[in-house]
C-alpha positions as a Markdown table, in Angstrom:
| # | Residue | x | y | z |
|---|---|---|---|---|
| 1 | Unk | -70.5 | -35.5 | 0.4 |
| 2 | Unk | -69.1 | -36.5 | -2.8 |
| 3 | Unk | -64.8 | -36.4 | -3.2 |
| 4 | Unk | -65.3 | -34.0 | -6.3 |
| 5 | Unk | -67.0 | -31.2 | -4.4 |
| 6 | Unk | -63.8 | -30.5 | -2.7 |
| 7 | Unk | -61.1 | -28.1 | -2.6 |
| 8 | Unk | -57.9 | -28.9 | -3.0 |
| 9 | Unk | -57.0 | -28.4 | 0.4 |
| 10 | Unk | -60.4 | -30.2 | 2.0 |
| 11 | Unk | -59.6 | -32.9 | -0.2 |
| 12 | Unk | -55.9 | -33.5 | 1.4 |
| 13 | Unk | -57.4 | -33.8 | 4.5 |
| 14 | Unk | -60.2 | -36.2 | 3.3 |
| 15 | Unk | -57.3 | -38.6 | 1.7 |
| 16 | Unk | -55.3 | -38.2 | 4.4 |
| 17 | Unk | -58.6 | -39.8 | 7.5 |
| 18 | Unk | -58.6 | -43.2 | 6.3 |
| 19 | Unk | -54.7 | -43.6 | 7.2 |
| 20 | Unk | -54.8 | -40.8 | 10.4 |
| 21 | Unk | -52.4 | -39.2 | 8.4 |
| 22 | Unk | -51.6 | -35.5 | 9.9 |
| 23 | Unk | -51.6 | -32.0 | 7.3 |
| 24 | Unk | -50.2 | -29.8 | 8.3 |
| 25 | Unk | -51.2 | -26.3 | 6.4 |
| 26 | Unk | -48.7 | -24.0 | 8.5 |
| 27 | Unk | -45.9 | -21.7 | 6.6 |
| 28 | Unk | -43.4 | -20.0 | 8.7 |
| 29 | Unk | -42.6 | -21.8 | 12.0 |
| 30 | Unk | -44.3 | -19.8 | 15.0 |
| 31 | Unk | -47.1 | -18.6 | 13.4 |
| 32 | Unk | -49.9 | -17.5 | 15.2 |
| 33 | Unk | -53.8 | -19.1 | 14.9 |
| 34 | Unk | -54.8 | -15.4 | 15.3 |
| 35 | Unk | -53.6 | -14.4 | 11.6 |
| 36 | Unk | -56.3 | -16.7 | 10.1 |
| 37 | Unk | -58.9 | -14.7 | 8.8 |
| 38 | Unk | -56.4 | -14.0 | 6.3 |
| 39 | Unk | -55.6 | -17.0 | 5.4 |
| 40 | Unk | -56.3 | -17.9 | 1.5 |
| 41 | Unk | -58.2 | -20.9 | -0.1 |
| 42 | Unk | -55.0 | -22.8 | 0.0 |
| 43 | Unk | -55.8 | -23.4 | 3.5 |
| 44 | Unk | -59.6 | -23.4 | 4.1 |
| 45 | Unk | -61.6 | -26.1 | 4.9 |
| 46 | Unk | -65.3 | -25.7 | 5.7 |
| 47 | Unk | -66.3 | -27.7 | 8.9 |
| 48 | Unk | -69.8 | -29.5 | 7.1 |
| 49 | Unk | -66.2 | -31.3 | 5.3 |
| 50 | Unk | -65.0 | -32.5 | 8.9 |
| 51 | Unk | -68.4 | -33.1 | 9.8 |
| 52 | Unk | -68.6 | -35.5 | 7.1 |
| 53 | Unk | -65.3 | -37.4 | 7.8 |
| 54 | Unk | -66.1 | -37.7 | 11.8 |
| 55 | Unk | -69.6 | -39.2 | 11.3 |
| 56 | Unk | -69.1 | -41.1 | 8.0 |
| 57 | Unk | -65.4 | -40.8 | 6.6 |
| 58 | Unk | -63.7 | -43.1 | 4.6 |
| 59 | Unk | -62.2 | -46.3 | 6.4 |
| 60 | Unk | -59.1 | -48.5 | 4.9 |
| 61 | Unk | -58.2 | -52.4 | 6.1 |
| 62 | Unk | -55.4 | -52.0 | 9.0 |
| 63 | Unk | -55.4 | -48.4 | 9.5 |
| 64 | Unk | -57.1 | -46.5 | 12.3 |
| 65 | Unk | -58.9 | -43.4 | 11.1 |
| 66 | Unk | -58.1 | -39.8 | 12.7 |
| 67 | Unk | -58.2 | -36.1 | 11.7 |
| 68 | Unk | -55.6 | -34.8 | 12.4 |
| 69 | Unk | -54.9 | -31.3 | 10.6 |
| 70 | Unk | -53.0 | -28.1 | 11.8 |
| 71 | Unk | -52.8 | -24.6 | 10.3 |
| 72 | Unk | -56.5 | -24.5 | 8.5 |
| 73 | Unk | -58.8 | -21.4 | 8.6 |
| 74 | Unk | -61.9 | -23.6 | 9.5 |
| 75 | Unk | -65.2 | -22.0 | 8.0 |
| 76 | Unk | -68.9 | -22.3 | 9.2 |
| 77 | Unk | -69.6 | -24.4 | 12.8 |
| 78 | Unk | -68.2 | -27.2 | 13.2 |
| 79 | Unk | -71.5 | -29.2 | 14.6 |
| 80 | Unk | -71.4 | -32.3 | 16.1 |
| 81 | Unk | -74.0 | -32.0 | 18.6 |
| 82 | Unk | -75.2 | -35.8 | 20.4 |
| 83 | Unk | -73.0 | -37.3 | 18.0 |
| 84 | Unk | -70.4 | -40.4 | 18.3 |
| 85 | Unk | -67.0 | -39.5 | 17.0 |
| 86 | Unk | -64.6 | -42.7 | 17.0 |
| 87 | Unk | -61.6 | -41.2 | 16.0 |
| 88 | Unk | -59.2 | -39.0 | 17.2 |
| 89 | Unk | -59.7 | -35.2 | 16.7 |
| 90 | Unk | -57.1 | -33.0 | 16.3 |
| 91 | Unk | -57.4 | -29.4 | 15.1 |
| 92 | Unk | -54.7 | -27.8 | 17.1 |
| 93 | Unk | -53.5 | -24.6 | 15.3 |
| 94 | Unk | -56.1 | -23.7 | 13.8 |
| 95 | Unk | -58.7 | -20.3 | 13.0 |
| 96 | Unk | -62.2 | -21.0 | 13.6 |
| 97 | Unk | -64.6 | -18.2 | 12.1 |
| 98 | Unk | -67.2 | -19.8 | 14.4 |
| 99 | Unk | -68.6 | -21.3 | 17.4 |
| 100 | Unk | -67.9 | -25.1 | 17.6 |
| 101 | Unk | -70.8 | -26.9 | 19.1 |
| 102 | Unk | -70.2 | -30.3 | 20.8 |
| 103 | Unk | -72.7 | -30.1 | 23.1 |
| 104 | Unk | -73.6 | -34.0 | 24.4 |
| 105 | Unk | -71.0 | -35.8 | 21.7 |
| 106 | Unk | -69.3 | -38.6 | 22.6 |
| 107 | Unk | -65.3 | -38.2 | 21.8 |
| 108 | Unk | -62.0 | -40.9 | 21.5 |
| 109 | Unk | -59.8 | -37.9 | 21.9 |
| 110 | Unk | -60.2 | -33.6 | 21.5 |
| 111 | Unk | -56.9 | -31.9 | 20.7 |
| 112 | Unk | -57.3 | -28.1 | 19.9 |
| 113 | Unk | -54.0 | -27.1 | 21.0 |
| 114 | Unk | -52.6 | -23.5 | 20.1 |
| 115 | Unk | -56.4 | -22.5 | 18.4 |
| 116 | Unk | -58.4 | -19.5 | 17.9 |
| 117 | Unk | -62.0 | -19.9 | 18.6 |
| 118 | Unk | -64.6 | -17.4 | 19.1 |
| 119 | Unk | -65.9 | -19.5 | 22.4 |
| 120 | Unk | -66.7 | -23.0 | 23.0 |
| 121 | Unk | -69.9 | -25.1 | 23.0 |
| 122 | Unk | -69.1 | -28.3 | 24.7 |
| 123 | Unk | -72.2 | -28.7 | 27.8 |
| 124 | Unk | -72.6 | -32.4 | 28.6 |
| 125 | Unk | -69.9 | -33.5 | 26.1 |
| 126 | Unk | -67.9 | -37.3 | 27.0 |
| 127 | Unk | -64.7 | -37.6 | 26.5 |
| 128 | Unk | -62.8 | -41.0 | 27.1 |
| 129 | Unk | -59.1 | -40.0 | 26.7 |
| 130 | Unk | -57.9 | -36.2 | 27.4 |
| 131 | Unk | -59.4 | -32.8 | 26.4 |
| 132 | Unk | -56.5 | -30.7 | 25.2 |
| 133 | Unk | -57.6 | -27.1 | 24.9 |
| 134 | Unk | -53.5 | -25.8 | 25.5 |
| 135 | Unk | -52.1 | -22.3 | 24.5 |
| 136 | Unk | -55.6 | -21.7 | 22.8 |
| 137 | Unk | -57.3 | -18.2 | 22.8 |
| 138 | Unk | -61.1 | -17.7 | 23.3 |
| 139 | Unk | -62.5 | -14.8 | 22.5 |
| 140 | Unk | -66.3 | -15.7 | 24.1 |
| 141 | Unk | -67.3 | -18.1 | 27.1 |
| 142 | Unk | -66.2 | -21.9 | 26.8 |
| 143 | Unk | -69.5 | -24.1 | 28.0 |
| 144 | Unk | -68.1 | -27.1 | 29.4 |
| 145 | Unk | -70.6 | -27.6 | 32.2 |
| 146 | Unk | -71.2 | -31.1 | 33.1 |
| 147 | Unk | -68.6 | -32.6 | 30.9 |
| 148 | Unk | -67.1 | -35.6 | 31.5 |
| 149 | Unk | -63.4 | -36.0 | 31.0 |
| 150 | Unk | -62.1 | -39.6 | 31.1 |
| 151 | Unk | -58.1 | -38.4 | 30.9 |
| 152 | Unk | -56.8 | -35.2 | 32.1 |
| 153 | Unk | -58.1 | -31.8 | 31.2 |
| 154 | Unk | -55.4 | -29.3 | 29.6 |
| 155 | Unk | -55.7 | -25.4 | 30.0 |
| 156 | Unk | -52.3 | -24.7 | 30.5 |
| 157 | Unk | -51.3 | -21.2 | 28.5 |
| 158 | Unk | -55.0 | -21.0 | 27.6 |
| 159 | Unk | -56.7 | -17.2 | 27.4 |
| 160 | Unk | -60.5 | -17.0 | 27.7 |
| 161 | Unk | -62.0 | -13.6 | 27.2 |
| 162 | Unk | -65.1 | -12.3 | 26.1 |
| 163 | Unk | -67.0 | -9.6 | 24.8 |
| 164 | Unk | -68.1 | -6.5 | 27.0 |
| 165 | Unk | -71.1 | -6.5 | 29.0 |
| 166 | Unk | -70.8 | -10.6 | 28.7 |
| 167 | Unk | -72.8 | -11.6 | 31.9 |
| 168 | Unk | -72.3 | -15.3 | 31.9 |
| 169 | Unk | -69.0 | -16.8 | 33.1 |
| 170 | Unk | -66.5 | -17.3 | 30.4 |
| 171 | Unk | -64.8 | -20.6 | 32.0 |
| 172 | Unk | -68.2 | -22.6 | 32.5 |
| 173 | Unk | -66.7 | -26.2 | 34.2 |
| 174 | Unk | -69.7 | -26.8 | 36.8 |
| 175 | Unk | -70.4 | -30.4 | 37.3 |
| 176 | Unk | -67.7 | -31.5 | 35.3 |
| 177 | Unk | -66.1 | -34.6 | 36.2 |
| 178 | Unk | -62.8 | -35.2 | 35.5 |
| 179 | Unk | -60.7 | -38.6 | 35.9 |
| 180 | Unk | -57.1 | -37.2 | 36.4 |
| 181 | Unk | -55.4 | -33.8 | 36.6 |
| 182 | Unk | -57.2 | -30.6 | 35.8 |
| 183 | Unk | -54.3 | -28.5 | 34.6 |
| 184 | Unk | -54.7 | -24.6 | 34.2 |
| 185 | Unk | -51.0 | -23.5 | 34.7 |
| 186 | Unk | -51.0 | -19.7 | 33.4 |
| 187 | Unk | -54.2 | -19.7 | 32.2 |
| 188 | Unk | -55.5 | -15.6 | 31.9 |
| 189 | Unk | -59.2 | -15.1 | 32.0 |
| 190 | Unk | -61.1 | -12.3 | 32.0 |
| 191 | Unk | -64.4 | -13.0 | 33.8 |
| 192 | Unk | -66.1 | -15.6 | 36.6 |
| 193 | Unk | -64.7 | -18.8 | 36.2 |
| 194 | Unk | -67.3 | -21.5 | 37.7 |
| 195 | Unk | -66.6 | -24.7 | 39.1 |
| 196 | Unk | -69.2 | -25.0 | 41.7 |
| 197 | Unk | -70.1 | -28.9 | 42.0 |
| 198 | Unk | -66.9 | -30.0 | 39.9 |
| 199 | Unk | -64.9 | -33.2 | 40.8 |
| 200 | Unk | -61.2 | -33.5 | 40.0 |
| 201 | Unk | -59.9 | -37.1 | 40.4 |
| 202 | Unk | -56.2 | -36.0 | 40.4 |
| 203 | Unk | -55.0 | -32.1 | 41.4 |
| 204 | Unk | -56.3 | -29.1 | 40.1 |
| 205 | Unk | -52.9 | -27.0 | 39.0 |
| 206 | Unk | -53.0 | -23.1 | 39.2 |
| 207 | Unk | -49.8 | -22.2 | 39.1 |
| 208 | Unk | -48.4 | -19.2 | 37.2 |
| 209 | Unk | -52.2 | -18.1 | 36.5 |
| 210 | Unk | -54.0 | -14.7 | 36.4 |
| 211 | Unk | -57.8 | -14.6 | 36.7 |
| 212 | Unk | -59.2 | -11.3 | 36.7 |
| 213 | Unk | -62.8 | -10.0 | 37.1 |
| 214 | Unk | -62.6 | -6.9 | 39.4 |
| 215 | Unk | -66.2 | -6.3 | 39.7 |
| 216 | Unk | -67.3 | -9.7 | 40.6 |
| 217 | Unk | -66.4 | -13.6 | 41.5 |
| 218 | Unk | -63.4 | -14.5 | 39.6 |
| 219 | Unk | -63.7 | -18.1 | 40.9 |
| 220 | Unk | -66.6 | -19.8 | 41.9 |
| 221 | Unk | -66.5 | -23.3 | 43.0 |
| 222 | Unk | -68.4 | -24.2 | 46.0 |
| 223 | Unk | -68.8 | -27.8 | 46.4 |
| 224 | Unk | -65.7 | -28.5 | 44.8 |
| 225 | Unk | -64.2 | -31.7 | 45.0 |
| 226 | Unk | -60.2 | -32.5 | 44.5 |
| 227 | Unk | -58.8 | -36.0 | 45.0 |
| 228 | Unk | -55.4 | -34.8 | 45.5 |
| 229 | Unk | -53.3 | -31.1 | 45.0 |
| 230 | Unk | -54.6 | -28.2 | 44.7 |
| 231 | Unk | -51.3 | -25.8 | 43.3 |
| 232 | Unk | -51.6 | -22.2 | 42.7 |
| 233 | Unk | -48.1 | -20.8 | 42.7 |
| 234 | Unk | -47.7 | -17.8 | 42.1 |
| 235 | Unk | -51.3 | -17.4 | 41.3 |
| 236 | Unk | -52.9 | -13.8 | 40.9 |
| 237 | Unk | -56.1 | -12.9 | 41.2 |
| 238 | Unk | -58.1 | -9.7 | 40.9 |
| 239 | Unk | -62.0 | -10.5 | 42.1 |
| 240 | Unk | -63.4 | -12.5 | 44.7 |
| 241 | Unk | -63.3 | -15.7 | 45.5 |
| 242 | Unk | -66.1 | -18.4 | 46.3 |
| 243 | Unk | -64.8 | -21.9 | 48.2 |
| 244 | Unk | -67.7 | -22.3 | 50.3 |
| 245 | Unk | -68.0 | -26.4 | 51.5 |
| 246 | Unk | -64.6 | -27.4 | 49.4 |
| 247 | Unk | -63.6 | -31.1 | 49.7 |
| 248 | Unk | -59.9 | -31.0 | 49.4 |
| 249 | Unk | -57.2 | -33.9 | 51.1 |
| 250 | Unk | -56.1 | -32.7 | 54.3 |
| 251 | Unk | -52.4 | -31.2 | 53.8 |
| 252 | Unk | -53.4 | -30.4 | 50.0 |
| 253 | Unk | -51.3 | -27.3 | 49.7 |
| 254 | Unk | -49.6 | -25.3 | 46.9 |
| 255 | Unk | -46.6 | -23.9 | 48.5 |
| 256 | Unk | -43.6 | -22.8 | 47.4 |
| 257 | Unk | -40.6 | -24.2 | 49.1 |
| 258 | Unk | -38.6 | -21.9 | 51.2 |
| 259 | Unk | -41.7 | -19.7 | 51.8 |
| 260 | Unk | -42.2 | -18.9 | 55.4 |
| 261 | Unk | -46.0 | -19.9 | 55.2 |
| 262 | Unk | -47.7 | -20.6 | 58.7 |
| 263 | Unk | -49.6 | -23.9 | 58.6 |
| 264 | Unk | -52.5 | -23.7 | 56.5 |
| 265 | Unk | -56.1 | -23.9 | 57.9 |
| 266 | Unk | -57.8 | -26.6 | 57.9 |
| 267 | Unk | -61.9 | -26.6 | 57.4 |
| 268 | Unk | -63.2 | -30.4 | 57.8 |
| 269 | Unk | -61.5 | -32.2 | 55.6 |
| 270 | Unk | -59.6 | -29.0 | 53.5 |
| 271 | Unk | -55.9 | -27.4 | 54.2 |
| 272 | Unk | -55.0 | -25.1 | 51.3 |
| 273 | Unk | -52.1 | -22.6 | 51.3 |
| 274 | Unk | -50.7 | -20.8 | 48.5 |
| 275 | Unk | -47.2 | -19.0 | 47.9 |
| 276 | Unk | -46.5 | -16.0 | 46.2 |
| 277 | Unk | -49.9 | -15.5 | 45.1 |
| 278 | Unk | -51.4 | -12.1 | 44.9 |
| 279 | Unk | -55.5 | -12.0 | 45.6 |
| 280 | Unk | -57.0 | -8.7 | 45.5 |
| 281 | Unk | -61.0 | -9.4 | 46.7 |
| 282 | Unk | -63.3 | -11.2 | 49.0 |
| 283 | Unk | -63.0 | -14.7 | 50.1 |
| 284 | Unk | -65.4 | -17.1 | 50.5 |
| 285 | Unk | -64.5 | -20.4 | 52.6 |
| 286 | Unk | -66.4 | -23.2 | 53.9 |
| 287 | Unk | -69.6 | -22.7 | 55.3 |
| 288 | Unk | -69.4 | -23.0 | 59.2 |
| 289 | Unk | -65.7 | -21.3 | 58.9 |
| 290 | Unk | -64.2 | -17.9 | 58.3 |
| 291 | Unk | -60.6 | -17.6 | 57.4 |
| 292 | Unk | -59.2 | -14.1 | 57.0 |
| 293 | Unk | -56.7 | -13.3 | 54.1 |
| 294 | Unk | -53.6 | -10.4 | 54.8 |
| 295 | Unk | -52.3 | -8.8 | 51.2 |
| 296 | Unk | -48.8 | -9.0 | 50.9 |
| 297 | Unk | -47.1 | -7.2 | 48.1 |
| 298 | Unk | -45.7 | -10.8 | 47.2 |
| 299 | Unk | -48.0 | -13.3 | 48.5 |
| 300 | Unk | -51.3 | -13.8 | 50.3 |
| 301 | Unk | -51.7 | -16.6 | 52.3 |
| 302 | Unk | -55.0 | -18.2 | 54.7 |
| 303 | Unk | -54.0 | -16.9 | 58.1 |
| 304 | Unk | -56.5 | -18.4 | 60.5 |
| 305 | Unk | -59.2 | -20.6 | 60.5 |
| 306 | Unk | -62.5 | -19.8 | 63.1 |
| 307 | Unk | -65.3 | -21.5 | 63.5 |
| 308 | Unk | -68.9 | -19.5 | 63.3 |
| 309 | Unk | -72.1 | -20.9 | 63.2 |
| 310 | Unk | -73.1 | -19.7 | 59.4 |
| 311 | Unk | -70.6 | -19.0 | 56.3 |
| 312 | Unk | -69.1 | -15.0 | 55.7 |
| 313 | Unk | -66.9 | -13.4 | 53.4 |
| 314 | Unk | -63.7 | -11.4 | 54.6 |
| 315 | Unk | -62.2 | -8.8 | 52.5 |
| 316 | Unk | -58.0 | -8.7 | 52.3 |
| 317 | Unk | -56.5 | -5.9 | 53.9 |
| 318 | Unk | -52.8 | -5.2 | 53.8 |
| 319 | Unk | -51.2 | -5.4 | 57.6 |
């Protein structure tokens, strides 16, 4: 892509790589990535232009290259299937008209912080720092299904929706491996999230959450590995629930201090027990257990823990 088929605005951000200079498009302090489809040519940049800097952008002698651009109403798909990106990426306040697809690219760094995206096509994708999808709203599944996160992944704030009659889970993170903390403090969904086969080398963070998908799962994630915590307080739910043959650290718990909790239930190597949650739905535990749930108007907490010889699914009821 030659310099002089550029906007004004694509070519800031094009003289700006070599250095990993940031430009920053925003106006009025607190604006939201949702007003974007209205933003002018003065802030528009079409995503074959990033293309071009991630796979063959200008370099400069003792400067590390990065994108690094806020604000922008990004136009067309930002496609960087299978490819190698070595420098940082970071889009964070932006509007993307469509569907990014990094499905099997190998990243440095992803940053989307504060962005509206209509969904997320990232399946398979490598990432050797962190993947920073914060405060971000998704208004169609994000595919991150056998990702591989080197750093710690970052939902906190994040809203995933998607469109009615959607049948496919709009938080896809099955098989993902992740090297440190996989942190969803109030994240809102609105559909299955799935994170059956995932492992989480640090804790997985909950807290503050609201997952809701009334005629379904709202969280599947048998097989689920967690090298440390597993947090959820204050975590509301409205669906079921699917944990079947976790493996948590014993005394992993997400209580709230002061909270007269009885121990948590332990099922081989798991002992989870949440405060001040509220889970409205089935619950599905390790296979070989059954642990019944009581609905409290404030919290819900694991009760007991039997033994049975095959896997079942309790239904809260209040006491």
């Amino acid at each position: 892509m030659e310099i002089n088929d550029l906007t004004p605005a694509e070519r800031a951000v094009w003289e700006a790589f070599p250095k990993g200079a940031a430009v920053d498009f925003r106006g009025a302090q607190g604006e939201s990535a949702a007003e974007g489809a209205d933003w002018g040519p003065q802030r528009t940049v079409r995503a074959t232009v990033l293309r071009a800097l991630l796979l063959d952008g200008p370099t400069e002698s003792g400067e590390v290259a990065a994108l690094k651009v806020a604000g922008a109403r990004i136009t067309g798909v930002l496609d960087l299937r299978y490819a190698t990106v070595d420098s940082i990426v970071r889009l964070s306040h932006c509007h993307f008209e469509d569907v990014p697809d990094l499905s099997g690219a190998e990243l440095k760094y992803l940053n989307l912080t504060g962005s509206q995206l209509p969904g997320l096509a990232s399946a398979r994708v490598r990432v050797d720092g962190g993947l920073r999808l914060m405060g971000c709203r998704f208004g169609g599944p994000v595919r991150l299904g056998g990702a591989q996160v080197a750093g710690a992944l970052y939902l906190e704030g994040t809203e995933v929706t998607a469109p009615e009659g959607t049948e496919d889970p709009v938080l896809q993170l099955h098989q993902v491996t992740v090297g440190e903390d996989l942190c969803a403090t109030r994240l809102r969904t609105r559909g299955e999230i799935r994170l059956n086969g995932a492992r989480i080398s640090g804790s997985l963070r909950l807290e503050n959450a609201e997952l809701r998908h009334p005629e379904g799962f709202v969280l599947s994630a048998e097989a689920l590995a967690v090298g440390a915590n597993v947090l959820g307080r204050r975590l509301s739910t409205r669906g079921r629930i699917d944990l079947r043959a976790p493996a948590f650290p014993v005394d992993s718990t997400c209580c709230t201090a002061g909270c007269p909790i009885p121990a948590a239930p332990r099922c081989g190597r798991a002992a989870v027990s949440s405060a001040r949650c509220g889970c409205a739905g089935a619950l599905r535990w390790k296979a070989g257990s059954t642990c019944a749930a009581r609905r409290w108007s404030t919290s819900t907490w694991i009760r007991r823990c039997s033994r049975t010889r095959s896997a079942s699914s309790t239904s809260p009821t209040r006491p």
